[in-house]
MDTraj code that builds the backbone (N, CA, C; nanometers):
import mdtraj as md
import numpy as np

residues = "UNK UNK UNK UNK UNK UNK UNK UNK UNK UNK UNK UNK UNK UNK UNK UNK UNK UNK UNK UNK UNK UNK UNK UNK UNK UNK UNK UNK UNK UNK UNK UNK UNK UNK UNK UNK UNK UNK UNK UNK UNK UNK UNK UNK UNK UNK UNK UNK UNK UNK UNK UNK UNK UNK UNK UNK UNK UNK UNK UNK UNK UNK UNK UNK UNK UNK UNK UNK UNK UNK UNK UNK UNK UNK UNK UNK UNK UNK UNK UNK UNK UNK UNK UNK UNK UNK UNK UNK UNK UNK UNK UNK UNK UNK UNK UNK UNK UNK UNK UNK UNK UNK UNK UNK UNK UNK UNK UNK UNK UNK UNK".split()
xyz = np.array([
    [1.9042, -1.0896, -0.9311],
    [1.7611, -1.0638, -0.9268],
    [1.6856, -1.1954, -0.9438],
    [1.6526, -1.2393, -0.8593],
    [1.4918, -1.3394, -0.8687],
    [1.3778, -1.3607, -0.9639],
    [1.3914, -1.4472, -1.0362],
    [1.3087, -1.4686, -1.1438],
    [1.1349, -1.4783, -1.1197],
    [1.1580, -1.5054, -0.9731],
    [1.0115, -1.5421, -0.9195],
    [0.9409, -1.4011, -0.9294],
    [0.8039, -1.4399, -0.9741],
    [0.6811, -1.3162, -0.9495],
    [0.7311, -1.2524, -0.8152],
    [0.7383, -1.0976, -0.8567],
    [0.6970, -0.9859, -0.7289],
    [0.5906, -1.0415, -0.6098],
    [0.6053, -0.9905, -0.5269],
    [0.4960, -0.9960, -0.4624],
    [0.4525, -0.8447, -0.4779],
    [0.3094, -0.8254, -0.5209],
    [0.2357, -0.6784, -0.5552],
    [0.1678, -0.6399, -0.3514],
    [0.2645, -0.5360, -0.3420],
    [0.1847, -0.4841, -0.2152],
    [0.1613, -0.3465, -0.2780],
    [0.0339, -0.2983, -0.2265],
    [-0.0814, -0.1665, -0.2132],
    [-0.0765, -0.1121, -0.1166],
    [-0.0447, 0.0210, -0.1002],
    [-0.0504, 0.0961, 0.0252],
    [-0.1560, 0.1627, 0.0355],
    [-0.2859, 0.1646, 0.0169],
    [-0.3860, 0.2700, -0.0102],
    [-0.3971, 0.4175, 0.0854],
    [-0.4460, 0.5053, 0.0252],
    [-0.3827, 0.6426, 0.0653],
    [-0.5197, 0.7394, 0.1200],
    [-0.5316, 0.7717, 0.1846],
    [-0.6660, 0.8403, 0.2417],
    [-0.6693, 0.9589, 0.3131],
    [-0.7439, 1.0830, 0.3080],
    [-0.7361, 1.1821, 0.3902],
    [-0.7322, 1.1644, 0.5154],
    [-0.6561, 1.2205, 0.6060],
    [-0.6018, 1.2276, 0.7559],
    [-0.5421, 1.0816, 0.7849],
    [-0.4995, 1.0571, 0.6668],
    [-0.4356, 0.9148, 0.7157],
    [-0.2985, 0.9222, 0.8190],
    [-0.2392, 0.8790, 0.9141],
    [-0.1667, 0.8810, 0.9783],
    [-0.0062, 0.8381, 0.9101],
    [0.0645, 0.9218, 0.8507],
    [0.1623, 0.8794, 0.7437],
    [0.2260, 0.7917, 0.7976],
    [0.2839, 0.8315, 0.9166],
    [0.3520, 0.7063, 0.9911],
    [0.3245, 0.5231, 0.9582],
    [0.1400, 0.5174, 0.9958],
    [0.0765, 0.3853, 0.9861],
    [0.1289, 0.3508, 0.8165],
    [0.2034, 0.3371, 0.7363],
    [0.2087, 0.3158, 0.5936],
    [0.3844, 0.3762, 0.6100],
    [0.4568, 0.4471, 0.6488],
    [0.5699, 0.4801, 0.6063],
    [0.6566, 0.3518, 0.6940],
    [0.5896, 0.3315, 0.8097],
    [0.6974, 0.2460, 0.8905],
    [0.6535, 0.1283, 0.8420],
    [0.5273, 0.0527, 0.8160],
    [0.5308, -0.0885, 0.7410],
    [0.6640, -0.1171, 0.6062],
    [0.6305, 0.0052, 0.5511],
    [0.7137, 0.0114, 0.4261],
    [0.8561, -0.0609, 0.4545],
    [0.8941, 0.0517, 0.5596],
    [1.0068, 0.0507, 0.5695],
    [1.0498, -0.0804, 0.6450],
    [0.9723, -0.1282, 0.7108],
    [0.9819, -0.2749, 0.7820],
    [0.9890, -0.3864, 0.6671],
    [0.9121, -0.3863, 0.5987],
    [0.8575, -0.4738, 0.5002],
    [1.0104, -0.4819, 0.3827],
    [1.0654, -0.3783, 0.3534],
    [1.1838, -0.3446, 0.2701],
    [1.3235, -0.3978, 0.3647],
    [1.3383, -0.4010, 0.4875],
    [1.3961, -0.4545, 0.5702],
    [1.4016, -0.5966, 0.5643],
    [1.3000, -0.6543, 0.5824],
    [1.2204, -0.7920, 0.5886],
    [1.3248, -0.8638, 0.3974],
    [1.3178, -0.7448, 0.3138],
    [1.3189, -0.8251, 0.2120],
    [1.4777, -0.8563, 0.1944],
    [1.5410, -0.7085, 0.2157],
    [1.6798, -0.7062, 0.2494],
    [1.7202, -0.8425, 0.3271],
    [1.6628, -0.8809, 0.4646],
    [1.7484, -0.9807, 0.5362],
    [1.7613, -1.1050, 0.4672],
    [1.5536, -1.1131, 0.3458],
    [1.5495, -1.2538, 0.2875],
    [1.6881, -1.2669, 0.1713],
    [1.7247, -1.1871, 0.1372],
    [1.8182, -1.1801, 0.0294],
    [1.9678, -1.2663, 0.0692],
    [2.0030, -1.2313, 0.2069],
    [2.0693, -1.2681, 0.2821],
    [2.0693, -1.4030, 0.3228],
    [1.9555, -1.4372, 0.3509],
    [1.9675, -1.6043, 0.3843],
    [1.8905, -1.6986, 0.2916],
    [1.8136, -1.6447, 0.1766],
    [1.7825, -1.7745, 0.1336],
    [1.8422, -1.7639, -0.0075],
    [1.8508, -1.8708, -0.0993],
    [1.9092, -1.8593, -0.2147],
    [1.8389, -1.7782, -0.3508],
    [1.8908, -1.7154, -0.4060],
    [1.8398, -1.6703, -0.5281],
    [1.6602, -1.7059, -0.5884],
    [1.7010, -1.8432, -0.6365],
    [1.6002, -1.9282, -0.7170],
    [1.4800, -1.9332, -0.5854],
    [1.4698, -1.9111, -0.4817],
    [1.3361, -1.9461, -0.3464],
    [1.3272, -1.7666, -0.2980],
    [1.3664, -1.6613, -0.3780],
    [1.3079, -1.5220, -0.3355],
    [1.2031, -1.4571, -0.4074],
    [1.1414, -1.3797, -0.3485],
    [1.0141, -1.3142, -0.4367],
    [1.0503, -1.1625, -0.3691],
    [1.1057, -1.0968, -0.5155],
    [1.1478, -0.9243, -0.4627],
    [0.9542, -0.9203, -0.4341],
    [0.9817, -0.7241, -0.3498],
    [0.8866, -0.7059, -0.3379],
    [0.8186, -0.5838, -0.4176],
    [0.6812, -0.5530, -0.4861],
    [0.6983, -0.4044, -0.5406],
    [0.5822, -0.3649, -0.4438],
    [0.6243, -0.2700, -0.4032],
    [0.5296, -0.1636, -0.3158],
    [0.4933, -0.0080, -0.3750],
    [0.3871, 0.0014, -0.4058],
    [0.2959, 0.1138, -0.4571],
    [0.2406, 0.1671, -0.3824],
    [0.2159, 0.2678, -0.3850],
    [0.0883, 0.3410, -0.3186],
    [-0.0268, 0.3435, -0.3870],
    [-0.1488, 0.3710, -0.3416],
    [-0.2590, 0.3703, -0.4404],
    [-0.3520, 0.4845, -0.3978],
    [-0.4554, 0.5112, -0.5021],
    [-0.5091, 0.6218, -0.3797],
    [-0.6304, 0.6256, -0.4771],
    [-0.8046, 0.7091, -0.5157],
    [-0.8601, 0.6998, -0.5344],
    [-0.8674, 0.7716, -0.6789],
    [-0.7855, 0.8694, -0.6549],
    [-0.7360, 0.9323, -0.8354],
    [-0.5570, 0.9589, -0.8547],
    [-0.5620, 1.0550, -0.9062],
    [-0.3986, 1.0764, -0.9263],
    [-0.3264, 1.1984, -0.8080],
    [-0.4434, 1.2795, -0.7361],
    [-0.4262, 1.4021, -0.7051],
    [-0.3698, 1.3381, -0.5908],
    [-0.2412, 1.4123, -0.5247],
    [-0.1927, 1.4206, -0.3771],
    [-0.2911, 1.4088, -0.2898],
    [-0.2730, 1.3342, -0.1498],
    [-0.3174, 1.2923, -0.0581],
    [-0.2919, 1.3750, 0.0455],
    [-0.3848, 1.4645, 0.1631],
    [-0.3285, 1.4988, 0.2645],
    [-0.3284, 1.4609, 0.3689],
    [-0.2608, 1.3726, 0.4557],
    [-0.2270, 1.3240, 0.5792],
    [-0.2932, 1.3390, 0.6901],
    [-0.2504, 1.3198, 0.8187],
    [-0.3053, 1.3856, 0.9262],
    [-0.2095, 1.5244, 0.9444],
    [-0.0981, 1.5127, 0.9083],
    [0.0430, 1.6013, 0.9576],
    [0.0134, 1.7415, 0.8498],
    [-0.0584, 1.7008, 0.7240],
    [-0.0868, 1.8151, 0.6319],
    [0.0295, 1.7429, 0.4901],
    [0.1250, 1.6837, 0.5530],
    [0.2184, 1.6457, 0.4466],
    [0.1249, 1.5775, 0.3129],
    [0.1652, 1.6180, 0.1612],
    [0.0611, 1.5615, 0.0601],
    [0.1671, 1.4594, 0.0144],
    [0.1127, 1.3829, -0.0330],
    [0.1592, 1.2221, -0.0534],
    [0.0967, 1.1945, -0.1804],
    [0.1390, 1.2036, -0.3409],
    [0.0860, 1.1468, -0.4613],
    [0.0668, 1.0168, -0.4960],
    [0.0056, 0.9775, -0.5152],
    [-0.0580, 0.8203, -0.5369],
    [0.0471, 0.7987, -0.6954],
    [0.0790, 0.6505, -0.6421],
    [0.1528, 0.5890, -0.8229],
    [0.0536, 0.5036, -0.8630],
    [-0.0667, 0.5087, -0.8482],
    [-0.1697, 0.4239, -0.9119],
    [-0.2950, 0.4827, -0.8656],
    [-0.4116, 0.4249, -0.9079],
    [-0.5351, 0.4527, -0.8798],
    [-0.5866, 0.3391, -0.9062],
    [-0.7226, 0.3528, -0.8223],
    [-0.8367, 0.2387, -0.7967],
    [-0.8704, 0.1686, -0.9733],
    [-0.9059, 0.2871, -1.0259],
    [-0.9075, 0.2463, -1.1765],
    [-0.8169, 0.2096, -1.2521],
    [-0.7423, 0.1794, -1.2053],
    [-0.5775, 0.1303, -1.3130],
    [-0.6296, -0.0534, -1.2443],
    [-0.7213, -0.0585, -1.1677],
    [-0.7310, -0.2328, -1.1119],
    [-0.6152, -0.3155, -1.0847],
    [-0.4857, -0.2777, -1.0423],
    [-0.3879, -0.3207, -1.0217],
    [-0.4009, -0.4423, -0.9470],
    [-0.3720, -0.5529, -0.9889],
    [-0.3515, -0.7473, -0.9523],
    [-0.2950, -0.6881, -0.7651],
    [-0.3488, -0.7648, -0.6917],
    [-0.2591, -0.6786, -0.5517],
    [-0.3033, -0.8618, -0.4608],
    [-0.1246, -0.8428, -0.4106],
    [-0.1475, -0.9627, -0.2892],
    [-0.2072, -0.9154, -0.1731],
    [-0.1373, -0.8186, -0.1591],
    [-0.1566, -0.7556, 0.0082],
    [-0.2162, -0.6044, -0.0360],
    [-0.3106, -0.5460, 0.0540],
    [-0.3484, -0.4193, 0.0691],
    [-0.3869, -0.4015, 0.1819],
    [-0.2488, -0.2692, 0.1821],
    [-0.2714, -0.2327, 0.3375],
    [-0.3310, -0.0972, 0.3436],
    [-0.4213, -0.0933, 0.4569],
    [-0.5281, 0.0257, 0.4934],
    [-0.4740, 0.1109, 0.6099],
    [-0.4255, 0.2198, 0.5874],
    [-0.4036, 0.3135, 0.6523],
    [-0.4868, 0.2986, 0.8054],
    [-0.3315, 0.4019, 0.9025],
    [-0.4333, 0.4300, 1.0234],
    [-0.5181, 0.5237, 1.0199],
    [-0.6126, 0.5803, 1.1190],
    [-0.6819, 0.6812, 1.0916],
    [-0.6750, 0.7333, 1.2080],
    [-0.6754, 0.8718, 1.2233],
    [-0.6706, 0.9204, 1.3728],
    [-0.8547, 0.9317, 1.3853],
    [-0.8523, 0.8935, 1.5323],
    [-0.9900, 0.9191, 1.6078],
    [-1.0520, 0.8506, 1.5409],
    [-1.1934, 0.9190, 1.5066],
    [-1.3066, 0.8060, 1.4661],
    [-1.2892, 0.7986, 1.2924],
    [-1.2596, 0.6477, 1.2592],
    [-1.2346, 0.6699, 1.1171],
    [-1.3950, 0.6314, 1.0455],
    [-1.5267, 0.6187, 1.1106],
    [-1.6622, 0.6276, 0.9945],
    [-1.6733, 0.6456, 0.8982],
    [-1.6450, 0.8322, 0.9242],
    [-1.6357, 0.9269, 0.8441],
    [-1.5518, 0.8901, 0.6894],
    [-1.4257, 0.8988, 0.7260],
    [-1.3767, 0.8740, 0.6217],
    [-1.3532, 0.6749, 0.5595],
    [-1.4054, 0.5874, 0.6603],
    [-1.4602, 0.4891, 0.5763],
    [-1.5266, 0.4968, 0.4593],
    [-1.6598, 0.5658, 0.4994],
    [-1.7736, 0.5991, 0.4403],
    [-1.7652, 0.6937, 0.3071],
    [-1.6397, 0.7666, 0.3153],
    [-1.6260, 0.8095, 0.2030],
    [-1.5319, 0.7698, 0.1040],
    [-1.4695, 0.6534, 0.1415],
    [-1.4553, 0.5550, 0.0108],
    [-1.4700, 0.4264, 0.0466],
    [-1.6462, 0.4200, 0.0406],
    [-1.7020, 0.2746, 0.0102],
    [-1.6372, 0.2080, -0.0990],
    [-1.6314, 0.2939, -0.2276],
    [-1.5837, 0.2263, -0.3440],
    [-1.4543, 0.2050, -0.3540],
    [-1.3696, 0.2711, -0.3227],
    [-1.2328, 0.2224, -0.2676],
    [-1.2332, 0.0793, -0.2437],
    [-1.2855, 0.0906, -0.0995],
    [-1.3058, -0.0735, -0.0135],
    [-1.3351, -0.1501, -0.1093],
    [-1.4146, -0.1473, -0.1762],
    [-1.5147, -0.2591, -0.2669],
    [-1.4020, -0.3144, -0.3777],
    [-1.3275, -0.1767, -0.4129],
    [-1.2248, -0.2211, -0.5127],
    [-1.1096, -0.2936, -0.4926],
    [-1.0880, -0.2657, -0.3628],
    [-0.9909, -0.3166, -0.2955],
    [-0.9956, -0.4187, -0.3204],
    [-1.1283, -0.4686, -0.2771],
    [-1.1265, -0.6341, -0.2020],
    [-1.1274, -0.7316, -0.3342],
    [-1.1997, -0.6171, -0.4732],
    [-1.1895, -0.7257, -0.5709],
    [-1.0717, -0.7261, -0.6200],
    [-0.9428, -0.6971, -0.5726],
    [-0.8626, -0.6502, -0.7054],
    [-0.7457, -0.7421, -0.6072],
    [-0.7563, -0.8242, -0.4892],
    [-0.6769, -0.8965, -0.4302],
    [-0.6950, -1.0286, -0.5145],
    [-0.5998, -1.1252, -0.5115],
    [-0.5938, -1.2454, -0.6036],
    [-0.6690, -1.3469, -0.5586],
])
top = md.Topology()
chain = top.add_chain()
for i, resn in enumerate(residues, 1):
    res = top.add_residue(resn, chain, resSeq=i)
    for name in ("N", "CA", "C"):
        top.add_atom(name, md.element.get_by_symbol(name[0]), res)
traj = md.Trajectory(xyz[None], top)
């Protein structure tokens, strides 16, 4: 195990979010870390921790209907390198607009 800081990735979680847009990064990104393990040495890796986040604690419902529970919330202010924003099917305004404060938190809570 790598002594170096995690890298903190955020998956943020939103109604009709497209599960796919967030399940296949994941799974790319966990790939990505697997191969680094492989070629570079111990002492030059940074594991990765990947969370989900979401606006309270309550399950998330998808576009598919599938519910998805958040391991954090906006209010826990979690330190975050990367935060990634869901796809949205069709016109995402709507549900922009209904978490302005999300966004806002987002952006302060990157390093």
């Amino acid at each position: 195990m790598s002594k170096n800081p995690p890298i903190h990735i955020h998956f943020l979680l939103c109604e009709r979010m497209l599960a796919t847009s967030s399940t296949l990064p994941m799974e790319m990104l966990l790939a990505a870390e697997s191969a680094v393990r492989s070629m570079l040495p111990k002492d030059q890796q940074r594991p990765l921790d990947i969370k989900t986040i979401g606006l309270g604690k309550s399950p998330i419902a998808t576009r598919t209907g599938i519910l998805w529970q958040p391991e954090l919330t906006i209010a826990d202010k979690p330190a975050s390198d990367l935060i990634y924003i869901p796809g949205l099917w069709r016109n995402p305004r709507p549900v922009v607009q209904q978490h302005n404060e999300t966004l806002e938190c987002a952006i302060h809570s990157l390093r």
